[in-house]
ROFI-600188 format. One record per residue (C-alpha): residue in one letter; x, y, z. Coordinates in steps of 0.001 Angstrom, whole numbers, padded with zeros to 6 digits, always signed. Last residue first. Layout:
N
AXYZ...
***
This chain:
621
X-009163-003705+079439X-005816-001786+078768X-005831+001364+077755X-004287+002269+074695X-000601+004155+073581X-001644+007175+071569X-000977+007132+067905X+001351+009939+066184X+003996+007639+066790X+007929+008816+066713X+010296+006360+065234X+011136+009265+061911X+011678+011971+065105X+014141+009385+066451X+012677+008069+070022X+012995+004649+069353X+016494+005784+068951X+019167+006207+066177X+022245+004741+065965X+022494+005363+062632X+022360+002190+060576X+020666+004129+058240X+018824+000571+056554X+020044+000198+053163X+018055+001204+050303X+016515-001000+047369X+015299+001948+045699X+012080+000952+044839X+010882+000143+048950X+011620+003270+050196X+012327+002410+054020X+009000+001964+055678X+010011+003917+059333X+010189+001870+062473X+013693+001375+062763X+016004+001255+066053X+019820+001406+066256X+022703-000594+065916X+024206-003729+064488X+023571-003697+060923X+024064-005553+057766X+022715-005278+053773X+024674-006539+051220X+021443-008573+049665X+019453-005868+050001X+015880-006457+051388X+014596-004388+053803X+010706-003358+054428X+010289-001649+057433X+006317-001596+058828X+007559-001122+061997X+010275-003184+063437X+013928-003619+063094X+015688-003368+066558X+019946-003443+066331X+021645-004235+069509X+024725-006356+068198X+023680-008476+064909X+021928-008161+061798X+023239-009169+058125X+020598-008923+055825X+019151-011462+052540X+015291-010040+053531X+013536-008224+056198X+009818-007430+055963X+008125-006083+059459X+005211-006720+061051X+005703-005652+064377X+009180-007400+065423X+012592-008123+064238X+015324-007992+067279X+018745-008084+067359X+020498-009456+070713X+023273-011620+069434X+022384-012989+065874X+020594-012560+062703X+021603-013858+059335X+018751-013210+057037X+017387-015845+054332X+013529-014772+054671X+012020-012827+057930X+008617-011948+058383X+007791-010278+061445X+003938-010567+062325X+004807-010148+065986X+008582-011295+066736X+011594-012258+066083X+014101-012248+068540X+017636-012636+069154X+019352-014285+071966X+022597-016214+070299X+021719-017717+067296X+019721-017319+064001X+021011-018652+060705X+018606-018344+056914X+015713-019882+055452X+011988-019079+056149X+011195-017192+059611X+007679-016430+060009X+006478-014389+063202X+002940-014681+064451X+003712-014076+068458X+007103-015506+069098X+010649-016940+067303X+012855-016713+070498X+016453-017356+070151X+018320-018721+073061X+021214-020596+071247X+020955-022220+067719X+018463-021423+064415X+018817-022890+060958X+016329-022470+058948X+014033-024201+055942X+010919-023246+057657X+009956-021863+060820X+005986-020318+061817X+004964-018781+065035X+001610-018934+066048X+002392-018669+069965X+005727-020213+070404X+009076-021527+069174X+011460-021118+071681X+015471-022468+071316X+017266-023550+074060X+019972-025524+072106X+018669-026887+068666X+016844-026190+065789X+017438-027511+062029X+014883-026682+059843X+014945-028365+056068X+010790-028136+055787X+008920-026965+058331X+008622-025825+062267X+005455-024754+063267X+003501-023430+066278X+000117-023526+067489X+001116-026365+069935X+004133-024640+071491X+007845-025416+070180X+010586-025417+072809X+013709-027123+072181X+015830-029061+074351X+014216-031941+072346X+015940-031442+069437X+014744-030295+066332X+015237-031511+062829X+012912-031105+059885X+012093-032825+057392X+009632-035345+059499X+007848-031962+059465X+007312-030814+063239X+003634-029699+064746X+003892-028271+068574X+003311-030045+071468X+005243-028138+073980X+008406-030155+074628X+007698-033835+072605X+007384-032213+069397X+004214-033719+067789X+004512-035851+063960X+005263-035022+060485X+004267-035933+057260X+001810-033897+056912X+000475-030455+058360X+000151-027814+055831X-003361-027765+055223X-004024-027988+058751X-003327-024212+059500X-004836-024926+063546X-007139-027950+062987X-004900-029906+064968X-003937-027028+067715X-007600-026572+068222X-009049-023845+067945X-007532-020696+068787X-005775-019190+065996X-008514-017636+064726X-011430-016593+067216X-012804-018563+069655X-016875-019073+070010X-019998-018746+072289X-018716-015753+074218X-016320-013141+072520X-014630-010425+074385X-013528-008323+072308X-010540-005255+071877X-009971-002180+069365X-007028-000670+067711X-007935+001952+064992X-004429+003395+063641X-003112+006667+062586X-000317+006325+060033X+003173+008592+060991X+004778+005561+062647X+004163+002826+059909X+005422+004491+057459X+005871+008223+055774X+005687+006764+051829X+001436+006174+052187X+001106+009861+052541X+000261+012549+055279X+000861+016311+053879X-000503+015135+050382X-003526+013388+051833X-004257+010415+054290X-006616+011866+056897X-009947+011547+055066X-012158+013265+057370X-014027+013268+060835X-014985+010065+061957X-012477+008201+060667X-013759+004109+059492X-010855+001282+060557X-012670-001947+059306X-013805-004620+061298X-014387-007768+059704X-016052-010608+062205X-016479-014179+060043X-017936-016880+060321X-018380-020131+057829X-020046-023495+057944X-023408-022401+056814X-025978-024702+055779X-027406-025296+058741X-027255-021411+060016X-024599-019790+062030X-025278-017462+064698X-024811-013922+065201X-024339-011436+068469X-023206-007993+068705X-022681-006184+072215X-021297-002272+071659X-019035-000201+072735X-017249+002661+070143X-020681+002195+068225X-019980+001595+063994X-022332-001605+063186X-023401-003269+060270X-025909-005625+060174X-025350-009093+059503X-024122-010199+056184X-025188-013601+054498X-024450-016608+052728X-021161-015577+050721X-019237-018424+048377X-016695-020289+050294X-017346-023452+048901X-018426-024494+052186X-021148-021449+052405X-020209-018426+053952X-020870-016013+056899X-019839-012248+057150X-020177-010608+060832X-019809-006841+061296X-017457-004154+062021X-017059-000567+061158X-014772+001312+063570X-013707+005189+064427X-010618+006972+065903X-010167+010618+064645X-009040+012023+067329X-006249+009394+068267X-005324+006181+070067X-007468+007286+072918X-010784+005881+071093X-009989+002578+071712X-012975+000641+070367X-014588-002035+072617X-016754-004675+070777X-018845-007813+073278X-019033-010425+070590X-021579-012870+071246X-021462-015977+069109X-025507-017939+069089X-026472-020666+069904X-023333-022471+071491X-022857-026366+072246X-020613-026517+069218X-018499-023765+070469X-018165-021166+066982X-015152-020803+065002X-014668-017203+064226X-012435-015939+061391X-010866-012795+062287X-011162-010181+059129X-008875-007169+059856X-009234-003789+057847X-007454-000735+056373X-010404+002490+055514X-007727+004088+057824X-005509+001920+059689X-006332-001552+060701X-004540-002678+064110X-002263-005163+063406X+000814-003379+064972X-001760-002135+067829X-001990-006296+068696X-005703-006940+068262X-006789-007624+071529X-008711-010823+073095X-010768-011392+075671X-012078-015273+076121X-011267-016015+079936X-009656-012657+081309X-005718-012545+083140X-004376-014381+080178X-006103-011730+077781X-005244-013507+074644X-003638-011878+071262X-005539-011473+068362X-004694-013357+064570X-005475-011503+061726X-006603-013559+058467X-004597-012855+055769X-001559-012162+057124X+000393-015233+058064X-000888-018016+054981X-000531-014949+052775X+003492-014337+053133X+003804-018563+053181X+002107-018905+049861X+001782-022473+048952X-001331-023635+051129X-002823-020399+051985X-001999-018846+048444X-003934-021854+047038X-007032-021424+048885X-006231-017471+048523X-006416-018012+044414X-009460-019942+044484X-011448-017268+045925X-010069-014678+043830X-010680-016746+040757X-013968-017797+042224X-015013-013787+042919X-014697-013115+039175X-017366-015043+037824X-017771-012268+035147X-018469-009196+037533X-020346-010534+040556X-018045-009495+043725X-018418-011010+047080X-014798-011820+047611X-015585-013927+050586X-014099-012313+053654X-013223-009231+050717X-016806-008429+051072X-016972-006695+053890X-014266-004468+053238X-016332-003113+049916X-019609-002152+051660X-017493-001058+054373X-016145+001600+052104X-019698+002526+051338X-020937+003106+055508X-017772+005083+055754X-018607+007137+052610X-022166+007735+053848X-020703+008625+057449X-018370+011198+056359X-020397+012726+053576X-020683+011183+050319X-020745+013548+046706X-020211+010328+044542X-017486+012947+043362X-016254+013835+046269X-015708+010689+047684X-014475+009636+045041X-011573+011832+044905X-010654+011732+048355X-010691+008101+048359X-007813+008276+045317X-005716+010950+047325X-006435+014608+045861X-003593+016865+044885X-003815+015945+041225X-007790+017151+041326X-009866+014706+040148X-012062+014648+037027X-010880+012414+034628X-008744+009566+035849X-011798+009503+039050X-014174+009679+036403X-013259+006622+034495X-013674+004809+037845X-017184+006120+038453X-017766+005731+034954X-017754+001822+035927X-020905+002196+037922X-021773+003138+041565X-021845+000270+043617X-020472-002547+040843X-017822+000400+039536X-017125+000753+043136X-016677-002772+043970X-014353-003524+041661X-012360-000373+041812X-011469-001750+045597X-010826-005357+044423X-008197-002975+042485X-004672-003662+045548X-002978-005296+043679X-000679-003574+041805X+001061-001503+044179X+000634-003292+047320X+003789-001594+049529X+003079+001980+048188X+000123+002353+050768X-002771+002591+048530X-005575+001955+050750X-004090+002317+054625X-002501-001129+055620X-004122-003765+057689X-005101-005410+054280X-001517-005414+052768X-000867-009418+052932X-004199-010254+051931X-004748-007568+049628X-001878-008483+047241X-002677-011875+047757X-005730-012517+046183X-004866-012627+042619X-007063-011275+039948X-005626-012368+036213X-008187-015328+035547X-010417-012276+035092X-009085-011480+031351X-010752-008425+029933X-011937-006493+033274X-008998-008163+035120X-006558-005608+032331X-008970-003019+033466X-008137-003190+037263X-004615-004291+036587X-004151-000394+035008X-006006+000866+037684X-004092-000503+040362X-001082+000506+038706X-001458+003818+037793X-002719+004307+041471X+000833+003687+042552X+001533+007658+041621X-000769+008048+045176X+000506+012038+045923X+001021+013242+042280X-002364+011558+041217X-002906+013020+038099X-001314+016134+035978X-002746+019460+035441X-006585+019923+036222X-007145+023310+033970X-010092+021640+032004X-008283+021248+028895X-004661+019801+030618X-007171+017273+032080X-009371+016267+029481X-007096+014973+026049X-003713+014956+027729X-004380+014153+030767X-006642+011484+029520X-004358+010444+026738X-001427+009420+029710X-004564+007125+031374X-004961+005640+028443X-001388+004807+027694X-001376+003613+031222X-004260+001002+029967X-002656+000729+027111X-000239-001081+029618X-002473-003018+031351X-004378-004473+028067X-001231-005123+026541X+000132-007235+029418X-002669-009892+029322X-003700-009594+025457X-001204-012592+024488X+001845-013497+022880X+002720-009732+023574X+004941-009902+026395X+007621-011888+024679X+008258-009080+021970X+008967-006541+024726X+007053-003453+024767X+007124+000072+024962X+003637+001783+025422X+002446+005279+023953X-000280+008172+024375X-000592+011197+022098X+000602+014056+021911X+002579+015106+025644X+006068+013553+023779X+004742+009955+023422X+002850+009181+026663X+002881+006988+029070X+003621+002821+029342X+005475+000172+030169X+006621-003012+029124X+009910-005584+029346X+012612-003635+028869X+015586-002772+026061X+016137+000301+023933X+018835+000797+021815X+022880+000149+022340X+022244-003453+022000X+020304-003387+019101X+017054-002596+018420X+014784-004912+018664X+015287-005390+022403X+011738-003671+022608X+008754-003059+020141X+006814+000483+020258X+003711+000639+020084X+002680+004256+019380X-001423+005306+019572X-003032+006366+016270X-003352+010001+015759X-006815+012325+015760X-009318+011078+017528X-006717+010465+020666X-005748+014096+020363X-008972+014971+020765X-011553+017313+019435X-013739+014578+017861X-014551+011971+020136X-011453+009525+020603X-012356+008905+024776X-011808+005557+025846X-012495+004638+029279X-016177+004506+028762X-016252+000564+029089X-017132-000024+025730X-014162+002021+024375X-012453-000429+026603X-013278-002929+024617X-013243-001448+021224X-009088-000661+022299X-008571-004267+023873X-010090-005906+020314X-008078-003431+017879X-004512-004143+020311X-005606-008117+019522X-005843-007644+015738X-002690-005271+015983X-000393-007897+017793X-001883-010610+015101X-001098-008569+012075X+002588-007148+013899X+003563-011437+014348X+006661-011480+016707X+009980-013166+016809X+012254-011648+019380X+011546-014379+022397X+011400-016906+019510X+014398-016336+017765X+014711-017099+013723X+012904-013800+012891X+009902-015034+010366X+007687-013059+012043X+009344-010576+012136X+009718-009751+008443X+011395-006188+008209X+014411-006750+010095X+014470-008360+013532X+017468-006902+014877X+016873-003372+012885X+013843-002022+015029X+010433-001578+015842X+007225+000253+015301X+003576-000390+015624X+000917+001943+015085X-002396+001975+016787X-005815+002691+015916X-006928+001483+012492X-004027-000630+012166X-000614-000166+011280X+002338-002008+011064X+006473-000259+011175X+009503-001809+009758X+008986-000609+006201X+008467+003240+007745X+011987+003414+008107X+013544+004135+012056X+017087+002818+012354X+018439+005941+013486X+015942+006977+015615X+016863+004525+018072X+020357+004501+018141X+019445+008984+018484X+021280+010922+016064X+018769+010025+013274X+015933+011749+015547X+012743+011296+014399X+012490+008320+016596X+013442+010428+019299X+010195+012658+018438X+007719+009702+018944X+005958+008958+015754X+002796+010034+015366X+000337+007427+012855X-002655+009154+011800X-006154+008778+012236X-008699+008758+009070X-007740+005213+008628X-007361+002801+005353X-006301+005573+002752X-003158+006242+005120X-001997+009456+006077X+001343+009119+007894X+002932+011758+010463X+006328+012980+011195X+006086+015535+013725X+008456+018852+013145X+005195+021491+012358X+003863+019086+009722X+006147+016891+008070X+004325+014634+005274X+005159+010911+004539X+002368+009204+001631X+001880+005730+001936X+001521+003514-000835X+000000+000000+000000
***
């Protein structure tokens, strides 16, 4: 087909007789002093009615017959299945090529990575825009076998034409410059839109405790979108891209726009909490891929198998009262779900609630039972209830064999994460809504009994003979050792001398000497411990060497480090450099996780400004 090549104010465009759009190409590609640009010719480029693909020498003008399979690439097929994404979105309302904009007039760039050469451009896929014109993705050959990764990242291209096309007209500037992770959510949001075998469950299961949007669960963190676009409709979500303001946080946003008050958009959020006990959510069978993906996760995911369901601590002075430790405690619109196993001679479970409302001013709860069918599939919700004190009672029916209690962190006043208090500032800086119960009728999770405690994962193995606890025939442990009857010790272990496994705690594939103490709901997979360190609370700990008195506690994420002397890791810290080592000081602060950094290592002390908590320390019951 004869294409015609005109240059209209410096941007190389092509009018074909097929399409009224035409095909941009990015300004470095223009450039013939750029590697890229360079090898630009329009005989290595494929169009289609709406997108333009372009790529380099390596795999010449044929791809598709390009001799290696991770280069090799068909453009016809690439372009049928970009055409399919692009109507389906258009469907959706996220597409916006109405005359006037950018979008209606020039095709969108796909351009093909690791074609050329080694000097040029290399990566696996991402998107934005293609000089503030039009949007763009970049793309590795591999990545496009199917739709999966090119509906995400035209989904950022999207998201790029929306500031172009609506935001820079209406005055509203960029997007999201306090939550930049919301790119991602959204762009798996509409990616599981297309291809719902996608959705996995542990992104939320791991993060759940932690305010919406904390940088930590990028990606998948959407069962949120979900349930607004089945609430309030999927131009909900389109409006959020389209009419927020860029110094608004993503809740802010909508609840503006679905014009809430405080209490309306507390009573919505729990709308959505609730029904991640069961992933109540009705868009193409969706729910049993989630639901199917945490019975897996909680057999093969260690990292889910800890945090998805929160585990209380025990009142020993008071029969049945429990308190969920303040690490645990759900921050803002954040949210625990305790399973509840009910006393076979019991009617009914009564849950006596007490909120702390000392932590901070804007303390406020949610909280209400869920129950489910075997298959895990939602029976019923109770009411929903928000007092600071308050008895609550529910009861299994026949065909039930599921409970549930989710309480959800609700402000009374406002939104409190914004751009002066965001997701990077940690654990510290977030307000929390701790809360204790005393539950008649039932026991909460973690305290049944110690055989139907995380059975899934008990086989081949047999009872430690000091404390009860479940040992892998893998593992090794001598009988100096202490290992309590919740607890378990997996795998390639090997534990002597007066080691203490208690509580929930979880071992696997370690090697740990001396008086160590693994405690609380702490994993430990791989890696040395000795002398009298600690891990504790929901630690998680993965290939460290730790020794002397160092401590990991709260629920923090240390990986491949070196710590020893005095050091205390807790938090919400997430470390994981494989050079890392320490022997001093006291962290509480998130360290960034994308740049790999080292803990400070300065000394510092619990009462370091970064350390400091803006909650209140509780009452005790």
């Amino acid at each position: 087909m004869r294409t015609t090549i005109i240059i209209i104010f410096g941007v190389l465009i092509s009018i074909s007789s097929y399409s009224q759009k035409a095909a941009y190409i990015p300004l470095y590609l223009q450039d013939p002093n750029n590697v890229d640009g360079a090898q630009f010719s329009w005989n290595k480029t494929a169009q289609s009615d709406n997108f333009i693909i372009i790529w380099g020498n390596t795999v010449g003008t044929d791809p598709a017959s390009y001799p290696d399979p991770d280069l090799s690439f068909n453009p016809v097929a690439i372009l049928d299945t970009l055409e399919i994404i692009y109507q389906q979105f258009k469907s959706l309302g996220f597409v916006d090529d109405t005359i006037g904009t950018n979008l209606n007039k020039y095709k969108i760039p796909v351009v093909i990575y690791n074609t050329w050469g080694l000097n040029g451009a290399m990566g696996y896929a991402n998107g934005g825009d293609a000089d503030g014109v039009i949007g763009a993705f970049w793309v590795h050959p591999i990545a496009m076998h199917t739709g999966h990764v090119a509906a995400h990242e035209l989904t950022h291209s999207l998201q790029a034409q929306s500031v172009i096309d609506y935001r820079q007209t209406h005055g509203l500037g960029p997007v999201w410059n306090n939550a930049g992770i919301f790119w991602e959510t959204h762009g798996n949001f509409m990616r599981n839109l297309l291809y719902p075998t996608d959705v996995t469950a542990w992104g939320m299961d791991q993060y759940h405790i932690e305010t919406w949007g904390d940088w930590k669960n990028t990606y998948e963190n959407y069962e949120l979108l979900i349930a607004i676009m089945e609430s309030n409709g999927i131009n909900m979500v389109n409006r959020l891209w389209r009419e927020s303001f860029s110094n608004e946080y993503p809740l802010q946003a909508y609840k503006r726009l679905a014009a809430y008050n405080q209490q309306e958009f507390n009573d919505q959020m729990y709308t959505y909490v609730r029904r991640m006990a069961t992933f109540d959510f009705n868009y193409k069978n969706i729910a049993d891929y989630f639901r199917q993906y945490r019975k897996d996760d909680l057999v093969n995911y260690l990292p889910s198998l800890q945090s998805c369901y929160t585990l209380l601590q025990q009142d020993s002075l008071k029969a049945r009262h429990y308190t969920v430790p303040v690490y645990l405690a759900p921050e803002e619109y954040a949210y625990n779900i305790i399973p509840i196993y009910p006393d076979t001679d019991s009617c009914s479970v009564i849950i006596k609630f007490i909120g702390h409302k000392e932590t901070n001013m804007h303390a406020g709860w949610q909280y209400g039972f869920v129950t489910a069918f075997a298959d895990g599939k939602l029976s019923r919700y109770s009411d929903t209830y928000d007092k600071e004190s308050l008895e609550i009672a529910f009861s299994l029916q026949a065909d039930e064999t599921n409970m549930y209690l989710v309480v959800m962190g609700a402000p009374e006043d406002k939104i409190t994460t914004n751009t002066t208090n965001d997701t990077w500032k940690g654990y510290p800086k977030h307000f929390r809504y701790p809360y204790d119960l005393s539950i008649m009728g039932g026991v909460p999770e973690g305290y049944q009994t110690p055989s139907s405690f995380r059975s899934q994962l008990k086989n081949n193995g047999h009872l430690h003979i000091n404390g009860g606890g479940w040992i892998q025939n893998s593992a090794t442990v001598s009988s100096s050792v202490y290992v309590g009857d919740h607890a378990m010790v997996l795998g390639s272990s090997v534990l002597s001398g007066n080691v203490s496994i208690e509580n929930h705690s979880l071992v696997k594939n370690t090697k740990i000497s001396g008086n160590v103490k693994i405690l609380d709901n702490a994993f430990v997979i791989g890696g040395t411990y000795s002398g009298n360190a600690i891990i504790r609370g929901q630690a998680y700990a993965e290939n460290n060497t730790v020794s002397e008195n160092a401590i990991i506690g709260m629920r923090a994420r240390v990986s491949n480090y070196k710590l020893f002397g005095n050091i205390e890791v807790g938090g919400d810290v997430i470390v994981y450099n494989e050079m890392g080592s320490c022997n001093n000081g006291v962290y509480y602060r998130m360290t960034n996780y994308y740049q790999d950094n080292l803990l400070e290592c300065d000394g510092r002390t619990a009462n370091h400004p970064d350390n400091l908590d803006v909650n209140n320390l509780i009452r005790v019951c």
